[in-house]
N, C-alpha and C positions, 0 to 999 in steps of 0.2 A: 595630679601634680604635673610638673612640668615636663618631666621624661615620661608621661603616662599617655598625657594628652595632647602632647605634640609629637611624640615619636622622639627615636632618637636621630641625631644628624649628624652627619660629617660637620667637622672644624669647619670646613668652604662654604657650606650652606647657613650658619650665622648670621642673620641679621642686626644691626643694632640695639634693637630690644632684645635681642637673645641675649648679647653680651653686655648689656646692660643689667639685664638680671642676673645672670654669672655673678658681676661685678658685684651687685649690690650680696648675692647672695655669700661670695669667698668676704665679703668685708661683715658679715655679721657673723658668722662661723669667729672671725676674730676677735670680736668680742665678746661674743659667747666666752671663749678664751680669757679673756683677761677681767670680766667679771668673777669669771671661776675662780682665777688664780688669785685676784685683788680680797675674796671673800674668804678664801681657802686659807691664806701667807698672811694676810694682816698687813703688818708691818714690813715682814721678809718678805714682801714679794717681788720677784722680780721684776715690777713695774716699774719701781721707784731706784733700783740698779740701772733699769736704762734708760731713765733721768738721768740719772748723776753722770751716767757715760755720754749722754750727747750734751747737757750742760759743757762737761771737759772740754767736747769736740767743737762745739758753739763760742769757747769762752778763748779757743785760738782764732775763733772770728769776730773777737770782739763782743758777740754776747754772749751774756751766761743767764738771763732771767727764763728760761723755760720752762713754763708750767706746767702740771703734768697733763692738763686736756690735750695739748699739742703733743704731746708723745702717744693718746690714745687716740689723736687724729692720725698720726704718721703713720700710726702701725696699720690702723683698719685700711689706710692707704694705698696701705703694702698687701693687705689680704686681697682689695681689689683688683690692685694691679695685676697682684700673681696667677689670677686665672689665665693670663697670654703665655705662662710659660706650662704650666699644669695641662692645661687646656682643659678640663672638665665639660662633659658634655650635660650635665644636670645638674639642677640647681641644688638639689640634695648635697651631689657628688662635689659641689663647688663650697657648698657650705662645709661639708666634712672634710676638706683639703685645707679650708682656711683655717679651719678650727685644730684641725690637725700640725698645720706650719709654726702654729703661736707655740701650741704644748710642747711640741720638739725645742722651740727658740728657749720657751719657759725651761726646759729641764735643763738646757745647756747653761743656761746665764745663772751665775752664782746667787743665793739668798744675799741680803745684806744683813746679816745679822751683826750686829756691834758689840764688843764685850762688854763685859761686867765693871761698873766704875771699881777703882781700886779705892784700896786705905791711905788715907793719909801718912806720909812720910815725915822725916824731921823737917826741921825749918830749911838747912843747909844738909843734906845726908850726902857726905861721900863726896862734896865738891870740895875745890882746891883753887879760890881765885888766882885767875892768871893774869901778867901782866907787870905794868911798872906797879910796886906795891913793898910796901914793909911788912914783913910776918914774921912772926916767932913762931919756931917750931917744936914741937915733943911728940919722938913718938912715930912722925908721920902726921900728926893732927894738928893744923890750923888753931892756934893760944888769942890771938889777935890780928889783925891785919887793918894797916893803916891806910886811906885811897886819900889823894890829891882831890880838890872838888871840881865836880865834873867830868872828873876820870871815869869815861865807862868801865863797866864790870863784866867782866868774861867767866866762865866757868868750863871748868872741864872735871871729867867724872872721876876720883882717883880707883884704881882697881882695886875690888874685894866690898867697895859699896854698891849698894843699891843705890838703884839709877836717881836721878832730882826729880822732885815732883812738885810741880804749883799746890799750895793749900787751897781749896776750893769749897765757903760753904753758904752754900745756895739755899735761899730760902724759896717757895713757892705757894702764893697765896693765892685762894678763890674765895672769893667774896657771897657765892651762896651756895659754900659747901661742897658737896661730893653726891653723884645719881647715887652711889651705890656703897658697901662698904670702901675702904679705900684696898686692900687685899683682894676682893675681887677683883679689882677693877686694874689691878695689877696681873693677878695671876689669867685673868682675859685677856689682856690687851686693850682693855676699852681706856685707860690712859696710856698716852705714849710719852718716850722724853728723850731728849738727842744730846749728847756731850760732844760738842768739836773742837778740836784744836788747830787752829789754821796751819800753823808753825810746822807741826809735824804732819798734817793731814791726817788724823787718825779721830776715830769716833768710838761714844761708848753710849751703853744704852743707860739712861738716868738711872730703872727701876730693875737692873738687872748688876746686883750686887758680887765683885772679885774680892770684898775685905772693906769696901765702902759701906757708908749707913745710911739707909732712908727713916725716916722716924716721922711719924703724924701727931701734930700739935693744934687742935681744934680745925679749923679751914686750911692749914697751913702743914707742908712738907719741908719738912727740914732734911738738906743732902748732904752730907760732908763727904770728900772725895780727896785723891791727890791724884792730879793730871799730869802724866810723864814729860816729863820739859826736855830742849836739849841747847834752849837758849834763856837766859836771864827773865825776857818777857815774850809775851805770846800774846796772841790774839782768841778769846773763847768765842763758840757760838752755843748756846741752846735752844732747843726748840720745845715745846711743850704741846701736845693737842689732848684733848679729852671731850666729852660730851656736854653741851650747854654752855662751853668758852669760847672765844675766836684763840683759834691758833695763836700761839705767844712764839717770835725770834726773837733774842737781843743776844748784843756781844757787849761784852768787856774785855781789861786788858788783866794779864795773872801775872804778875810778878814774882820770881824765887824770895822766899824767906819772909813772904809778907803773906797774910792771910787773905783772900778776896771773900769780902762777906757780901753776897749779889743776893740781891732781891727781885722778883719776876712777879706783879701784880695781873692775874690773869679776867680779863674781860667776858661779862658773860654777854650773849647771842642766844637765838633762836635758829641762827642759819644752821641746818644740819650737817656735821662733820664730814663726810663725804665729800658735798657740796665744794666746803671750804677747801681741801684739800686739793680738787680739780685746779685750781685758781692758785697754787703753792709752787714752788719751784725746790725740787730737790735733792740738791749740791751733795747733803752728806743724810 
């Protein structure tokens, strides 16, 4: 090995090929690392957190599309580089410092775990439109109210209700079926599924139920949810991956007191999930 066969050296005595092998050696310790964690975390791994965080930091420079191979370029980047301050004198000793810099980075940076989609709420629960408007009152509770056309609509929450919630029900269809039972494949992880709400920035995990329903209907998931609003309308995203699909994003808009009935027809591939995901950019 390289500390066996070469002896060991003073930092000054380093040639180019020496720190060239350093280099390569602290940048596969790093992946070593973030294979581990990517195989280990699934979905929560902290990989896809430090996406989302240089996404943020990229999107006050004007971009935000960064995929996540360029975050698993930066970092082994960064294993390389850091042999100049470590200074490891063996390629072993190099490899186990990079590998060792990721774990510590990994335990520090939070999981992204997303909650539980909730239950659907009333149509209007506990709002009180605000503004120029005519209402009859009883009670405290909103009898009718009459808008001027074109009048935008404001809400505001009255206290003692529960918060407003977009109605949300999502259909999800594969066109040849499911690898696996659909509950495996849940309680694996081997399908994924993303709830965003641009509005308030907040995410939930599709298949990870707070009072929401997932339900299987031949090829097809049916999700009914209620997404915490704090404005009139919102912007959704989903995302959907699983085994034998191309990756599914789409948005729509959620409106209060309207039902959003969204359909997501998912494509099938041979490109292996992994693959796809390298080539992903991801925001939430």
């Amino acid at each position: 090995m390289y500390g066996v066969r070469r002896g060991i050296k003073s930092p000054g005595e380093f040639g180019v090929s020496d720190i060239l092998g350093l280099g390569l050696s602290g940048a596969a310790g790093i992946v070593a690392a973030l294979v581990t964690d990517y195989q280990q975390q699934g979905e929560s791994s902290a990989l896809f957190t430090v996406n989302q965080w240089i996404i943020q930091a990229g999107s006050l420079l004007g971009f935000s599309q960064i995929p996540l191979w360029m975050v698993v370029l930066g970092m082994t980047a960064v294993g390389a580089v850091s042999i100049f301050y470590f200074q490891p004198i063996t390629r072993q000793g190099a490899f186990a410092q990079g590998f060792g810099l990721l774990a510590v980075l990994m335990t520090a940076i939070p999981a992204d775990l997303a909650g539980g989609i909730q239950a659907i709420g009333n149509a209007l629960p506990g709002l009180e439109p605000a503004g120029t408007h005519e209402a009859s009152m009883r009670g405290g509770q909103i009898i009718n109210a009459a808008y001027r056309p074109g009048e935008a609509r404001l809400y505001r929450v009255q206290q003692g209700h529960d918060p407003a919630k977009y109605d949300v029900h999502l259909q999800i269809n594969f066109p040849n079926g499911f690898s696996d039972d659909i509950d495996t494949l849940i309680r694996t992880g081997a399908i994924r599924g993303r709830l965003h709400n641009d509005d308030t920035n907040e995410t939930w995990n599709l298949f990870r139920s707070a009072g929401g329903t997932v339900r299987h209907r031949g090829n097809s998931l049916i999700i009914e949810a209620g997404v915490p609003a704090r404005s009139a309308t919102a912007r959704l995203w989903v995302r959907i991956e699983t085994k034998g699909y191309t990756i599914e994003e789409q948005s729509a808009t959620a409106t209060l007191g309207e039902t959003l009935n969204w359909s997501v027809d998912m494509k099938a591939t041979r490109t292996p999930l992994f693959l796809q995901r390298w080539g992903r950019s991801y925001r939430y």
